[in-house]
KOLGU-4560 file (N, C-alpha, C; in nm, 3 decimals, padded with zeros to 5 digits):
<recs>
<n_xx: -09.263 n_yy: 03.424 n_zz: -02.613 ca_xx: -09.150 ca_yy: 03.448 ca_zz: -02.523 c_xx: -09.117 c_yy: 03.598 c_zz: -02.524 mol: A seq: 1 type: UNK>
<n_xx: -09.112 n_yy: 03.678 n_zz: -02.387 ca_xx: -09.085 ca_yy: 03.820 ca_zz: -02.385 c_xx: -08.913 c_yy: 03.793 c_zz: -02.406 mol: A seq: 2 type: UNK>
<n_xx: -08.930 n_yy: 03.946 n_zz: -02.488 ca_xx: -08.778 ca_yy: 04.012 ca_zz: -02.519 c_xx: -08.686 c_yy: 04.049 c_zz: -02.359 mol: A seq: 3 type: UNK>
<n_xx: -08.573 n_yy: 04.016 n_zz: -02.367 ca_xx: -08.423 ca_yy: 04.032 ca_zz: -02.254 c_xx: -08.493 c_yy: 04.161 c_zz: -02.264 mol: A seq: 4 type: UNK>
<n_xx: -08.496 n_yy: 04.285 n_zz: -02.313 ca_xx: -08.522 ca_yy: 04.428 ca_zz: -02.319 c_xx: -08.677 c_yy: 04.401 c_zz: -02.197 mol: A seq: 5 type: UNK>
<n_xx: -08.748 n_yy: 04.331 n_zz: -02.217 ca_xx: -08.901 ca_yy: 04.354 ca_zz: -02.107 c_xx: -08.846 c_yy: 04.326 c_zz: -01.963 mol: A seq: 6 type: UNK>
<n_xx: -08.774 n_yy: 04.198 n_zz: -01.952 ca_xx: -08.736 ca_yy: 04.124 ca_zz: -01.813 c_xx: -08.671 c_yy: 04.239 c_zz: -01.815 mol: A seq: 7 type: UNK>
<n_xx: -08.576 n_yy: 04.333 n_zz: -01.821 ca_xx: -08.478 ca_yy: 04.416 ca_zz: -01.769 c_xx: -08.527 c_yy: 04.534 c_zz: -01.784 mol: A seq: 8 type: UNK>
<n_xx: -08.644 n_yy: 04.570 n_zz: -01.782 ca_xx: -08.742 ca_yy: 04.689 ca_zz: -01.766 c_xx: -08.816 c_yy: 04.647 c_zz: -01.632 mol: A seq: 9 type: UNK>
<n_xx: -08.859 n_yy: 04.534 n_zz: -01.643 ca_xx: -08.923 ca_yy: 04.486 ca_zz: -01.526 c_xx: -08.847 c_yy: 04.500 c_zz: -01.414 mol: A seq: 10 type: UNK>
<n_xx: -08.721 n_yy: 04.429 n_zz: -01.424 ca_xx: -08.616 ca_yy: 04.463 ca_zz: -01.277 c_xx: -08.629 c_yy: 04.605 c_zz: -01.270 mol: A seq: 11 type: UNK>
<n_xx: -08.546 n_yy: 04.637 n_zz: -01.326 ca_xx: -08.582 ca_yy: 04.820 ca_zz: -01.324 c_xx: -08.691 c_yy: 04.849 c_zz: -01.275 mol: A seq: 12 type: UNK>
<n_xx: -08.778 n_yy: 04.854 n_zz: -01.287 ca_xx: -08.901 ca_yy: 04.901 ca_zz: -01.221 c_xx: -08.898 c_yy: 04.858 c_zz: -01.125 mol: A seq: 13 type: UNK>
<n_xx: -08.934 n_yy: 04.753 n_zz: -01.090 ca_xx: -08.888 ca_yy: 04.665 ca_zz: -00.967 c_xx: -08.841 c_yy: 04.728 c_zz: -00.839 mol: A seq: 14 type: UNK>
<n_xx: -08.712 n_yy: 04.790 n_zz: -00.885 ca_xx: -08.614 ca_yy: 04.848 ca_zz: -00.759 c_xx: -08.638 c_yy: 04.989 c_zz: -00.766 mol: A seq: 15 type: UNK>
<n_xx: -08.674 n_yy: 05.032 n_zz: -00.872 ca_xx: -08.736 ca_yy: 05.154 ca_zz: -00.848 c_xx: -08.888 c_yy: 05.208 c_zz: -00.741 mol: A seq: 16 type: UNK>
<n_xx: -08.934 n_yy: 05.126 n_zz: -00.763 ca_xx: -09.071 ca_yy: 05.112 ca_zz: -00.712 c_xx: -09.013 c_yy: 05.079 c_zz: -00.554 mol: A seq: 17 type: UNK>
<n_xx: -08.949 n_yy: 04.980 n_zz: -00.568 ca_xx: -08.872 ca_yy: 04.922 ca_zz: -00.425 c_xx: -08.833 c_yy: 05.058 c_zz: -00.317 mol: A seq: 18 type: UNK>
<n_xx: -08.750 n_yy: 05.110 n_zz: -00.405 ca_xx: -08.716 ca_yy: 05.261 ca_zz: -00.327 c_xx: -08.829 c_yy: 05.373 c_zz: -00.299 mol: A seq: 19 type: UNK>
<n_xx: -08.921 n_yy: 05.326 n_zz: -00.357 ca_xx: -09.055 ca_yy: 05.448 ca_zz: -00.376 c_xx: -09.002 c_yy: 05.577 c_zz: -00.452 mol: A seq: 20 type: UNK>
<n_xx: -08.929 n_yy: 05.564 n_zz: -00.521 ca_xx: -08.905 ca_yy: 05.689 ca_zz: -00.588 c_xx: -08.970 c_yy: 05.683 c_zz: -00.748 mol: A seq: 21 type: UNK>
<n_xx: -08.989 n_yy: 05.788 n_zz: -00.779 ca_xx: -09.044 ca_yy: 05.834 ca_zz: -00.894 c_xx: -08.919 c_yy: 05.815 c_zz: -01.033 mol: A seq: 22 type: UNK>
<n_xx: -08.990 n_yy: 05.802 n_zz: -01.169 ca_xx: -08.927 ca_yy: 05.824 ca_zz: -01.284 c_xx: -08.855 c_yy: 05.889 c_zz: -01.277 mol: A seq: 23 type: UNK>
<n_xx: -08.856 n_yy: 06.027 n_zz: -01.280 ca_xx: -08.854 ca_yy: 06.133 ca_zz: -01.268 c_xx: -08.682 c_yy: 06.160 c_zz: -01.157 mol: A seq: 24 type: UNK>
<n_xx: -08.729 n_yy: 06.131 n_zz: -01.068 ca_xx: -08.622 ca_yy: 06.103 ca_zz: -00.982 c_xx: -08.517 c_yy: 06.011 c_zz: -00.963 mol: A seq: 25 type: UNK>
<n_xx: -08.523 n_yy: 05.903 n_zz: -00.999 ca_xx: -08.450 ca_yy: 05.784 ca_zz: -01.061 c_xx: -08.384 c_yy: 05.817 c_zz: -01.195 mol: A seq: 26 type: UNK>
<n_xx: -08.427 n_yy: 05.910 n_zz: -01.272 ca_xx: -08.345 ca_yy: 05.930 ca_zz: -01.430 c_xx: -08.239 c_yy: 06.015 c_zz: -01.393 mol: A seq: 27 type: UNK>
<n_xx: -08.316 n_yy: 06.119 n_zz: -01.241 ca_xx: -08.172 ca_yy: 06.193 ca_zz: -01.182 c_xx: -08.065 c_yy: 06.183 c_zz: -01.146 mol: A seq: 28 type: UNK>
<n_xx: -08.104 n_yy: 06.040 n_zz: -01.037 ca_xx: -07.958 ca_yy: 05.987 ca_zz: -00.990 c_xx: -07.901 c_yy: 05.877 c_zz: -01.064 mol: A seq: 29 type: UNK>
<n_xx: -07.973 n_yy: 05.860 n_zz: -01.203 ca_xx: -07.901 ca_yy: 05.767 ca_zz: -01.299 c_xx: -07.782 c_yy: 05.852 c_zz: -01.403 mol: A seq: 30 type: UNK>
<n_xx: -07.813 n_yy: 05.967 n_zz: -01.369 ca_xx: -07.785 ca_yy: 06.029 ca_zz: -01.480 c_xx: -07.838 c_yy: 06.032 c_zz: -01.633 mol: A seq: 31 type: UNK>
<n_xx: -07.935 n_yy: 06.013 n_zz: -01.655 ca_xx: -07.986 ca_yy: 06.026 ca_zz: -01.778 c_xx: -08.170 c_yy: 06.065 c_zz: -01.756 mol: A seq: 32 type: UNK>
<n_xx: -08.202 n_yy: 06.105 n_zz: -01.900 ca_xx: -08.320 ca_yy: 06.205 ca_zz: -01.891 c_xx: -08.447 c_yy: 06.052 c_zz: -01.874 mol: A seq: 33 type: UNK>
<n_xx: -08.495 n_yy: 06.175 n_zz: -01.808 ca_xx: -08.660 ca_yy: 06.138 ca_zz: -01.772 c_xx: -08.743 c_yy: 06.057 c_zz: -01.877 mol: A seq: 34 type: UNK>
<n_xx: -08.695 n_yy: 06.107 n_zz: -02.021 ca_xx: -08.812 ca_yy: 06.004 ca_zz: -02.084 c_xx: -08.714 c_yy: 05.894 c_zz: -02.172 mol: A seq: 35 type: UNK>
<n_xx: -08.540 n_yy: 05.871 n_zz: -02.113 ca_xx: -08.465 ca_yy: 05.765 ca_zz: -02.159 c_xx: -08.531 c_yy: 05.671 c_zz: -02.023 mol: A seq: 36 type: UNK>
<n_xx: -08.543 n_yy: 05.706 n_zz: -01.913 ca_xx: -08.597 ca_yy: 05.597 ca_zz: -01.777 c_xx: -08.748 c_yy: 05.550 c_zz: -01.817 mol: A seq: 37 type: UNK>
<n_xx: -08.846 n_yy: 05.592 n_zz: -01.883 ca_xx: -08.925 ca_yy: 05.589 ca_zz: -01.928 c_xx: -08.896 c_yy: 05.469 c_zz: -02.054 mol: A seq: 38 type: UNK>
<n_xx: -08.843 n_yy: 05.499 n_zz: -02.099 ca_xx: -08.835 ca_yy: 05.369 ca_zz: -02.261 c_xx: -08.766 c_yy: 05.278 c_zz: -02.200 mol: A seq: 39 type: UNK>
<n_xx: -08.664 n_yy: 05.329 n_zz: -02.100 ca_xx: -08.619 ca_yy: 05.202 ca_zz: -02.036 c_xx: -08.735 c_yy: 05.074 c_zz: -01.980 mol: A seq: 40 type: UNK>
<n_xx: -08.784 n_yy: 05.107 n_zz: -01.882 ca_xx: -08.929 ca_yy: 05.080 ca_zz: -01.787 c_xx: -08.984 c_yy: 05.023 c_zz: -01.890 mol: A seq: 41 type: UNK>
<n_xx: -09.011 n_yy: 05.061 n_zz: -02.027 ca_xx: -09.114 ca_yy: 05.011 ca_zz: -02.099 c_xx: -09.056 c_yy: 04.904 c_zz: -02.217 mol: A seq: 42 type: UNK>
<n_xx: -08.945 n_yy: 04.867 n_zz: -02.164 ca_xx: -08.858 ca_yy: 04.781 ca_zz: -02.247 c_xx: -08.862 c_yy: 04.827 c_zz: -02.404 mol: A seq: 43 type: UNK>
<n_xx: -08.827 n_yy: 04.946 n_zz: -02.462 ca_xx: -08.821 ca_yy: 05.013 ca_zz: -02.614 c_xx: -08.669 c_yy: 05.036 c_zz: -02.624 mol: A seq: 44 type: UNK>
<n_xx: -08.600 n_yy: 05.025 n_zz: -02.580 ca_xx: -08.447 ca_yy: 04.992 ca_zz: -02.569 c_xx: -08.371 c_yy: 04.923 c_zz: -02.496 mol: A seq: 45 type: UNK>
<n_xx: -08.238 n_yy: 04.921 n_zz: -02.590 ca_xx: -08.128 ca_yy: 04.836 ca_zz: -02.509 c_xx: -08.021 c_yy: 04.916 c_zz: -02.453 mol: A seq: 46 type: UNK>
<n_xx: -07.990 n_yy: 04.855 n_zz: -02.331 ca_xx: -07.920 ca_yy: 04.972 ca_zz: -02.265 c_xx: -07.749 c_yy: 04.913 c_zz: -02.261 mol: A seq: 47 type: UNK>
<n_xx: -07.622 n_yy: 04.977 n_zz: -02.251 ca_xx: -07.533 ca_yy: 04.944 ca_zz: -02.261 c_xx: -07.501 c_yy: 04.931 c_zz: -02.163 mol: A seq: 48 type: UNK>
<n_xx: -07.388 n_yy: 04.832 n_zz: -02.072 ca_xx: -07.337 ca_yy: 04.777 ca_zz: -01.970 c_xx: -07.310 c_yy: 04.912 c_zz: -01.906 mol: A seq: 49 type: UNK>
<n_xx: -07.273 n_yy: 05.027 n_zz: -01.922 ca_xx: -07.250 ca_yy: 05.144 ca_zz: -01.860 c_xx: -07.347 c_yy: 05.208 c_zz: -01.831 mol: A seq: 50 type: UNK>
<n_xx: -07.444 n_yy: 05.220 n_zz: -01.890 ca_xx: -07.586 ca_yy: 05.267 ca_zz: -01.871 c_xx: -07.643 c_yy: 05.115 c_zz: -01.754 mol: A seq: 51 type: UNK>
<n_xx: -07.642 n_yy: 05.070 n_zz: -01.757 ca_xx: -07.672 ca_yy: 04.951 ca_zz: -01.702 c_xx: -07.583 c_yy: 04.936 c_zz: -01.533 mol: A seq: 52 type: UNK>
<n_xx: -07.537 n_yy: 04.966 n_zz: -01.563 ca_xx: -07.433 ca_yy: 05.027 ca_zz: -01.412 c_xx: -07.437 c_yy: 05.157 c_zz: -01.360 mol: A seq: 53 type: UNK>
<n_xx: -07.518 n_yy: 05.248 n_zz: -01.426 ca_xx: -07.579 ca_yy: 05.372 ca_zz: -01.403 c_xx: -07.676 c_yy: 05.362 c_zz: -01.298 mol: A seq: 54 type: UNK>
<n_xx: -07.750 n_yy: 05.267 n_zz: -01.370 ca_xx: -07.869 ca_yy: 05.251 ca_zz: -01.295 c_xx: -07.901 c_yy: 05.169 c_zz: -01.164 mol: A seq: 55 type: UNK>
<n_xx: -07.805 n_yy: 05.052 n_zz: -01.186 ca_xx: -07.789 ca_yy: 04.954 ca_zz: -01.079 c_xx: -07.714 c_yy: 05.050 c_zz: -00.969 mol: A seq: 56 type: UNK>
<n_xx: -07.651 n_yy: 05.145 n_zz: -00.968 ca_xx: -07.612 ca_yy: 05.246 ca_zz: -00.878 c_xx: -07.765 c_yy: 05.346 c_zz: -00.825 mol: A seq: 57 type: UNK>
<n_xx: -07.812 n_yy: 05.368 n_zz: -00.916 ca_xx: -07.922 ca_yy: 05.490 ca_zz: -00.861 c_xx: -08.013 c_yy: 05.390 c_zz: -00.807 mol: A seq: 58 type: UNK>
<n_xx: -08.009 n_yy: 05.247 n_zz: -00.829 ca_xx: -08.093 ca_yy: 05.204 ca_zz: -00.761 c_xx: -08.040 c_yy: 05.138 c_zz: -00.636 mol: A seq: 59 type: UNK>
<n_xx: -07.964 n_yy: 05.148 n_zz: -00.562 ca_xx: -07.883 ca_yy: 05.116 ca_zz: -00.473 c_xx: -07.831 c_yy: 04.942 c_zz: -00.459 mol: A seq: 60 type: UNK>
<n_xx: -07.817 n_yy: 04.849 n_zz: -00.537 ca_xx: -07.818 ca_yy: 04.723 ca_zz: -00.603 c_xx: -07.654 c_yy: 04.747 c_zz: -00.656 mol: A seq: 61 type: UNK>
<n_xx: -07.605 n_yy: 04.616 n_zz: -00.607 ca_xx: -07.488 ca_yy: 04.528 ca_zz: -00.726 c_xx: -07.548 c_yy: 04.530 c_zz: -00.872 mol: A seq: 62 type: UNK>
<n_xx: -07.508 n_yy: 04.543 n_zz: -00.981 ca_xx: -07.520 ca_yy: 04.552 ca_zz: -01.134 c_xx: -07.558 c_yy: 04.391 c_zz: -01.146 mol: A seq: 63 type: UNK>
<n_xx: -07.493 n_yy: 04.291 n_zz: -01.057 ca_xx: -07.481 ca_yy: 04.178 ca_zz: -01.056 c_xx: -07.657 c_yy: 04.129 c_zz: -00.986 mol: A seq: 64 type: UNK>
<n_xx: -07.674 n_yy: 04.222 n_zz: -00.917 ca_xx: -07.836 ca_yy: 04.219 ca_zz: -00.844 c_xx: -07.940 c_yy: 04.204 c_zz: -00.962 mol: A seq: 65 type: UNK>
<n_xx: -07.928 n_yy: 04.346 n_zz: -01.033 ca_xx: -08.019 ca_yy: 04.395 ca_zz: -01.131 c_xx: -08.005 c_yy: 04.276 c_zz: -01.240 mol: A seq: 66 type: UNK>
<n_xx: -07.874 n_yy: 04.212 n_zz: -01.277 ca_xx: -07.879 ca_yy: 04.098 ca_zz: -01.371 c_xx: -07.932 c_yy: 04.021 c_zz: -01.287 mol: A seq: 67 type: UNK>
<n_xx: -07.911 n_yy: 03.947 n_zz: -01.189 ca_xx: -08.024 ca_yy: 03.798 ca_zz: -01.115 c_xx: -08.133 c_yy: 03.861 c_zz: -01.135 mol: A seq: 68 type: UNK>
<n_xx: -08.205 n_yy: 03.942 n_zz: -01.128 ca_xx: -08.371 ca_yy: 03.970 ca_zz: -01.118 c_xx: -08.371 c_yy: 03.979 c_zz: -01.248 mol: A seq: 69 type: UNK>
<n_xx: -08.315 n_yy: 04.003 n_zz: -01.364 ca_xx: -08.350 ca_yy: 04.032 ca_zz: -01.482 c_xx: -08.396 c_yy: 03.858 c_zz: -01.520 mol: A seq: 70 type: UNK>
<n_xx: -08.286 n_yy: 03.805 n_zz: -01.510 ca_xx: -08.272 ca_yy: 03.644 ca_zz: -01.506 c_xx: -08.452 c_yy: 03.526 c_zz: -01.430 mol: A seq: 71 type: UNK>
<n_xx: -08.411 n_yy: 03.642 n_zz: -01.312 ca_xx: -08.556 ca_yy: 03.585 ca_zz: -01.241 c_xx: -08.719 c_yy: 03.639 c_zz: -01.290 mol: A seq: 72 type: UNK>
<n_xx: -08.704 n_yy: 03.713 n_zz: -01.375 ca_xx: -08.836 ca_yy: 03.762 ca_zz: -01.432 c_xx: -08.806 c_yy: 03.652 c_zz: -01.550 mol: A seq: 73 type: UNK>
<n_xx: -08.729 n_yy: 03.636 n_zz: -01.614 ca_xx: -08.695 ca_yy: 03.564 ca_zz: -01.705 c_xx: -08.791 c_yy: 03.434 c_zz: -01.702 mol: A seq: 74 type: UNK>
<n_xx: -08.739 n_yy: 03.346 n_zz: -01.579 ca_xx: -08.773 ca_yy: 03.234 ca_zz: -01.538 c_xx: -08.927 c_yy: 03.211 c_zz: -01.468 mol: A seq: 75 type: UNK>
<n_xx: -08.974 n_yy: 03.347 n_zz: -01.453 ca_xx: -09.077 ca_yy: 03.342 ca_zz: -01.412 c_xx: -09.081 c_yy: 03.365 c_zz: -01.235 mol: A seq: 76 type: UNK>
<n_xx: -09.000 n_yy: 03.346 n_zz: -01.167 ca_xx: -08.982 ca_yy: 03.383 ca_zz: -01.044 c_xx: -09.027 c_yy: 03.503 c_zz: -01.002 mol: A seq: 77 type: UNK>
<n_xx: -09.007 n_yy: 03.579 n_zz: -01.020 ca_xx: -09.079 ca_yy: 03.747 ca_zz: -00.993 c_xx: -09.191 c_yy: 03.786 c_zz: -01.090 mol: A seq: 78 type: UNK>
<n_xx: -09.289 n_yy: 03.865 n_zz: -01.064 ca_xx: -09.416 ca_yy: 03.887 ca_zz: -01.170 c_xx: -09.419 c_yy: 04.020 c_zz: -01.167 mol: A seq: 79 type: UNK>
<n_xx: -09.480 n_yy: 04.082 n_zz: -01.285 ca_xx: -09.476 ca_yy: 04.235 ca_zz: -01.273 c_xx: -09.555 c_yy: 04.270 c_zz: -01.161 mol: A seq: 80 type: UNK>
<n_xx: -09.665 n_yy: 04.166 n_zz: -01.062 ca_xx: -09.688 ca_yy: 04.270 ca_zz: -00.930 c_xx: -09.584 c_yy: 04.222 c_zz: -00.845 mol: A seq: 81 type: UNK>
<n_xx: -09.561 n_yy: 04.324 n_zz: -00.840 ca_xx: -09.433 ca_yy: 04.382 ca_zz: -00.733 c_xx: -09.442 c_yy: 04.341 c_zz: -00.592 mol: A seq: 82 type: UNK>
<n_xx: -09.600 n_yy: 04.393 n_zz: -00.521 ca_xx: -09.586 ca_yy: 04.393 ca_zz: -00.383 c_xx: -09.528 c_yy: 04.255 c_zz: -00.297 mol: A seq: 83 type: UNK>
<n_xx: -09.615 n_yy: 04.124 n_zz: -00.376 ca_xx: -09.545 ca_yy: 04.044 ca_zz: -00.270 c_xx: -09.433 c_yy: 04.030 c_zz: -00.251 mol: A seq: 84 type: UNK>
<n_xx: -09.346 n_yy: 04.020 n_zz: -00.377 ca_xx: -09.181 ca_yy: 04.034 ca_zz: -00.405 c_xx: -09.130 c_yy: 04.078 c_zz: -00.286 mol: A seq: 85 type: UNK>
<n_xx: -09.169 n_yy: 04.233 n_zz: -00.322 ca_xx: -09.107 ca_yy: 04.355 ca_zz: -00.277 c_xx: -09.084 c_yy: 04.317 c_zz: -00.083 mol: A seq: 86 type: UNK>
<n_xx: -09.197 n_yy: 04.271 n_zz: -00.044 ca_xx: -09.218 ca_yy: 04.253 ca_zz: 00.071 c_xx: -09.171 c_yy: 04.168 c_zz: 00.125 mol: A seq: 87 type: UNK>
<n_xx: -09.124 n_yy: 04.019 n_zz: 00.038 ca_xx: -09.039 ca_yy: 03.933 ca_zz: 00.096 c_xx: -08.900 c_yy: 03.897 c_zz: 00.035 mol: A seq: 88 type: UNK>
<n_xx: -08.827 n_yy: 03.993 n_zz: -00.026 ca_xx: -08.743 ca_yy: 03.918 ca_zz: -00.089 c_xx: -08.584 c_yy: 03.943 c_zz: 00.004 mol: A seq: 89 type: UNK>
<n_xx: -08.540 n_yy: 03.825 n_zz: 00.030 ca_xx: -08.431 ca_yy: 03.784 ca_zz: 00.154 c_xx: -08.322 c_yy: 03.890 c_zz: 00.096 mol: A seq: 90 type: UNK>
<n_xx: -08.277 n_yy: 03.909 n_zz: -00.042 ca_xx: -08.181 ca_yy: 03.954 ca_zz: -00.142 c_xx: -08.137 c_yy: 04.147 c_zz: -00.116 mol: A seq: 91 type: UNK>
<n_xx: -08.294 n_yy: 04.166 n_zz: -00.081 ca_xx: -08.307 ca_yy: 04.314 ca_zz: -00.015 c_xx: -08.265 c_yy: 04.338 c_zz: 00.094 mol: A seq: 92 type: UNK>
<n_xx: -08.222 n_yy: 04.459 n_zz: 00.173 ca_xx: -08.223 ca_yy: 04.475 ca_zz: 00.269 c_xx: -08.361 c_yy: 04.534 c_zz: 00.311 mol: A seq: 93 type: UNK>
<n_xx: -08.371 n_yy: 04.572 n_zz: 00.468 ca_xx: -08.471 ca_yy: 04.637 ca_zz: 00.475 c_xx: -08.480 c_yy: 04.805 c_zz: 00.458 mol: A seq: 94 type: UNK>
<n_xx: -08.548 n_yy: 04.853 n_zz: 00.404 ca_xx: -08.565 ca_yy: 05.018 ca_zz: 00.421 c_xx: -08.605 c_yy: 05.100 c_zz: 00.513 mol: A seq: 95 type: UNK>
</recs>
């Protein structure tokens, strides 16, 4: 059974990828550094509800979003490939 810390790296990535933006660029408008978005992504930490609302902001998502997908990797509903997701999921808007 994967660790709450992997499923919520996975969302993260997820909506990051979703936006097409880079690490790099995503740690910017999270406010925090480039290689904390990095350990994030790679599930090596736990992030605090404020950090966690950091991000659900830079990723343009309800905090409440980023928890259902965390939930839905959980359950198996979403898979780390992204594309089909990405391409149909009703929950998104379009870009």
């Amino acid at each position: 059974m994967e660790k709450i810390e992997q499923h919520f790296a996975n969302a993260v990535k997820y909506h990051r990828k979703r936006l097409g933006i880079s690490q790099e660029v995503f740690a910017q408008k999270a406010g925090i550094h480039r290689t904390y978005a990095s350990s994030i992504e790679r599930g090596r930490v736990q992030v605090s509800i404020a950090i966690a609302s950091q991000l659900a902001e830079a990723l343009e998502i309800p905090l409440s979003k980023l928890f259902q997908d965390v939930e839905r990797f959980a359950k198996g509903e979403l898979s780390t490939e992204f594309r089909d997701e990405l391409a149909c999921d009703p929950l998104i808007p379009d870009r």
